[in-house]
Residue frames as qw, qx, qy, qz and C-alpha x, y, z in Angstrom:
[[0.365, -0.742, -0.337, 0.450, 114.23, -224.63, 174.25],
 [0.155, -0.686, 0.228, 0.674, 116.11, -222.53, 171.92],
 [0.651, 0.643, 0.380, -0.138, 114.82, -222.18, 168.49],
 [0.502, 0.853, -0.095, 0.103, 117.02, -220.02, 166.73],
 [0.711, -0.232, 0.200, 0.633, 121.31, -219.82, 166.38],
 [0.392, 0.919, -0.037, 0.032, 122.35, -216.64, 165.13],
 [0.809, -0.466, 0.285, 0.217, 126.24, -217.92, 164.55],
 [0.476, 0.827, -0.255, -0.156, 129.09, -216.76, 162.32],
 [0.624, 0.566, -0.477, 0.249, 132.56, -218.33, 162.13],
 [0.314, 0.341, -0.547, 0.698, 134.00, -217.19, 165.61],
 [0.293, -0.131, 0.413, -0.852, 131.29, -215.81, 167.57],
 [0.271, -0.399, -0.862, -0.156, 128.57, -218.67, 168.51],
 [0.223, -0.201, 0.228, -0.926, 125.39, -216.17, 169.30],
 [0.058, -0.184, -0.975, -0.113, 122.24, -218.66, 170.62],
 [0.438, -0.514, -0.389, -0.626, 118.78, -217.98, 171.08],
 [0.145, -0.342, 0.601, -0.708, 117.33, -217.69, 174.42],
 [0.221, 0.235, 0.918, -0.229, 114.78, -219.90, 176.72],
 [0.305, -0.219, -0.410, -0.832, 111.65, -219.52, 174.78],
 [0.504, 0.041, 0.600, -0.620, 108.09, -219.52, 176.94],
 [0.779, 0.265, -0.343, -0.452, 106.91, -221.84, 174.10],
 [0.388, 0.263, -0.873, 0.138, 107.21, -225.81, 175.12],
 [0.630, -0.525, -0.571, 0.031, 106.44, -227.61, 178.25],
 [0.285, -0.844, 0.212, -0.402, 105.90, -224.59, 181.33],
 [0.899, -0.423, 0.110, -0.023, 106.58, -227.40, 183.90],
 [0.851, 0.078, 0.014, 0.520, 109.94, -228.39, 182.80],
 [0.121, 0.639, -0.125, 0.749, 111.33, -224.57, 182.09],
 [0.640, -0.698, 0.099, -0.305, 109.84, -224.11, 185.96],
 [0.928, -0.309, 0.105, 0.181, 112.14, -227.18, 187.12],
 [0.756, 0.239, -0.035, 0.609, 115.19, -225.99, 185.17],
 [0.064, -0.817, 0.067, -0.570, 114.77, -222.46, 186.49],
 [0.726, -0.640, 0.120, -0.222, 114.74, -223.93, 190.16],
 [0.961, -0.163, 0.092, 0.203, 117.39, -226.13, 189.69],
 [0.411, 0.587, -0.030, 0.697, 119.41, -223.29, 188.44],
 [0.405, -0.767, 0.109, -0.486, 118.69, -221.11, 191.37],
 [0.886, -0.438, 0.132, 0.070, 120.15, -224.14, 193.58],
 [0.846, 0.223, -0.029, 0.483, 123.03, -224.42, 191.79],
 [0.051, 0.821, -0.041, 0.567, 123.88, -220.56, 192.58],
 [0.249, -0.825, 0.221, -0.457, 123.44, -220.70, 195.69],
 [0.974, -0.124, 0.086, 0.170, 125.20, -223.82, 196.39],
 [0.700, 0.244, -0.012, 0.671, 128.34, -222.56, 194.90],
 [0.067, -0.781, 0.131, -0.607, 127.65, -219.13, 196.08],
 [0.835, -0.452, -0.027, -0.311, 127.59, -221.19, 199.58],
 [0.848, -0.308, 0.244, 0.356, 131.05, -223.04, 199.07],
 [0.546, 0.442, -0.166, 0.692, 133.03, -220.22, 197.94],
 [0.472, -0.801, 0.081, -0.360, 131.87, -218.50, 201.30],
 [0.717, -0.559, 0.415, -0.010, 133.30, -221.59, 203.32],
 [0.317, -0.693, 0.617, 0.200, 136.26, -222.03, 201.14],
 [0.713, 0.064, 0.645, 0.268, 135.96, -225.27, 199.03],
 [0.053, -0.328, 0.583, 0.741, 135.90, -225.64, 195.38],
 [0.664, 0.362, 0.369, -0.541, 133.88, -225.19, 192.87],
 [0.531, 0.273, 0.675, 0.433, 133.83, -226.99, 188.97],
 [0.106, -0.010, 0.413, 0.904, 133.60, -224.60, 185.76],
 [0.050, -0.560, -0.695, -0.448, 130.50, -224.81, 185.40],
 [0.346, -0.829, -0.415, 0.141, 129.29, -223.12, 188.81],
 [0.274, -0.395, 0.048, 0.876, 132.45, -220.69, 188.39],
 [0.030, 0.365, 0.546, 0.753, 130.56, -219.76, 185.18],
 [0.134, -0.733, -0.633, -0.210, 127.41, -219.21, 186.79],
 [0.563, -0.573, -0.385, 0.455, 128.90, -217.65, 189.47],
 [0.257, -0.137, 0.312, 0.905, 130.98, -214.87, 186.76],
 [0.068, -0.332, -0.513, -0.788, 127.57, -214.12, 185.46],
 [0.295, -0.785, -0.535, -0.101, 125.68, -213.28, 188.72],
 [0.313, -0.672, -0.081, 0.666, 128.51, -211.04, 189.57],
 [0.265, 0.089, 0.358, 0.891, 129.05, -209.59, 185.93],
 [0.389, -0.429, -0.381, -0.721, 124.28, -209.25, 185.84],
 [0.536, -0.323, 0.366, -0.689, 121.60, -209.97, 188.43],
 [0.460, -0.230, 0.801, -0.306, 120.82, -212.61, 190.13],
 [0.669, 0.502, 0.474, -0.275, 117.54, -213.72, 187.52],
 [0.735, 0.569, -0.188, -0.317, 119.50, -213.32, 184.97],
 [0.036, 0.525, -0.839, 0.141, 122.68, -215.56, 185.91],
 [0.554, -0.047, 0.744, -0.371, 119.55, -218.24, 186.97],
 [0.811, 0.514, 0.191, -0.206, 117.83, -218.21, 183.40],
 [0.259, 0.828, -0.491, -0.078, 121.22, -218.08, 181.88],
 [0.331, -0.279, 0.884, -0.178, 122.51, -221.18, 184.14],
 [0.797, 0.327, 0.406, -0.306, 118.48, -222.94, 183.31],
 [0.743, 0.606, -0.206, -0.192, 119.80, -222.61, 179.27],
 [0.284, 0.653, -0.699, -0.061, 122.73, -223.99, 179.92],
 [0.588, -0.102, 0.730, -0.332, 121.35, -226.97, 181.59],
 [0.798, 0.423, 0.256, -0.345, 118.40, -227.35, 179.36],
 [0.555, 0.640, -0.515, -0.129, 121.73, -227.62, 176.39],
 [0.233, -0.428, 0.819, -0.303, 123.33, -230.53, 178.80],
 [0.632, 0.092, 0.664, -0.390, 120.36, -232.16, 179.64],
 [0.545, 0.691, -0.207, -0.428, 120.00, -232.15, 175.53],
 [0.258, 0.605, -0.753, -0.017, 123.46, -233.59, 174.93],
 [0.239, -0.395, 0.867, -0.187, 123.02, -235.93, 177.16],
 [0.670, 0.305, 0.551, -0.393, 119.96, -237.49, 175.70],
 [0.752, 0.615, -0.128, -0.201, 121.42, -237.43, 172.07],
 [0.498, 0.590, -0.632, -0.068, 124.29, -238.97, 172.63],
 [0.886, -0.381, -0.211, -0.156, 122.97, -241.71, 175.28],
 [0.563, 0.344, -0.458, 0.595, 126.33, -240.53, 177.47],
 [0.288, -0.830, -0.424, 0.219, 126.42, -239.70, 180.83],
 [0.233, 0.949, -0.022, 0.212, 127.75, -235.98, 181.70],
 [0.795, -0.173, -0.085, 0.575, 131.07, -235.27, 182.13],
 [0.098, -0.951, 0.047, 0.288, 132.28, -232.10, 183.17],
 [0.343, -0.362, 0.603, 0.623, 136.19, -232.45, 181.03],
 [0.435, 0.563, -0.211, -0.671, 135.72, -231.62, 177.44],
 [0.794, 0.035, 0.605, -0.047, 134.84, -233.90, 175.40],
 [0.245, 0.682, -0.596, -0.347, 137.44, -232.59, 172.05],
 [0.059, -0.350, 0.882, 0.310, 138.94, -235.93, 171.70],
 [0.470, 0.323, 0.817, -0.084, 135.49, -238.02, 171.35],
 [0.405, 0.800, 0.164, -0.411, 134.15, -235.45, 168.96],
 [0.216, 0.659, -0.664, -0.280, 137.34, -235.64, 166.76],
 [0.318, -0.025, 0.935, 0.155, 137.05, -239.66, 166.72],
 [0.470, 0.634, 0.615, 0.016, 133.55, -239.23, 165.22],
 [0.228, 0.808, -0.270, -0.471, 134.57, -236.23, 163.01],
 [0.075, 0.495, -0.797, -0.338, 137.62, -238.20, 161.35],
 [0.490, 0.110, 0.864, 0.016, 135.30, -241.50, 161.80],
 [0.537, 0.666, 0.454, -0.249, 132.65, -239.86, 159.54],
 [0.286, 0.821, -0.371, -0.325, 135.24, -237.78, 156.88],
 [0.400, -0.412, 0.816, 0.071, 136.82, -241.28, 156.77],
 [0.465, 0.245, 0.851, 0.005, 134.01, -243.04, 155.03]]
């Protein structure tokens, strides 16, 4: 979904959704972004809590517009939905530092 990484040391700069791939899927991640919004836009109204992720989304439809905070949310899915299929894991929302460092030190080990 993202072709290019333009990335330097510090600053990690990614490419954006590209209209190249399957339309259908980009369509579903777009929608399913758009729910997530307004779900969380929905329960900070009536008070509950939300999880980092939807504060994120939520800091980028107030920082741009609405369409871009949805395609923004879609890429960050489409990188999830990714993860979660290469490392046959489900998601977890807590970082996942310490598993990465076991396979880091497992692989600099050998």
């Amino acid at each position: 979904m993202a072709p290019k990484e333009y990335s330097s040391g510090q600053t990690r700069r990614i490419g954006r959704i590209s209209k190249r791939g399957d339309h259908y899927l980009r369509t579903l991640l777009v929608h399913g972004a758009r729910a997530v919004i307004a779900h969380a836009q929905r329960a900070v109204q009536n008070g509950q809590s939300v999880d980092a992720l939807r504060r994120w989304a939520l800091s980028v439809r107030q920082r741009r517009n609405q369409n871009k905070a949805t395609c923004a949310l879609a890429n960050k899915l489409a990188r999830i939905c990714y993860a979660v299929m290469r490392d046959h894991e489900p998601y977890a929302v807590a970082p996942r530092l310490p598993y990465k460092l076991a396979r880091t030190s497992f692989v600099l080990a050998h």
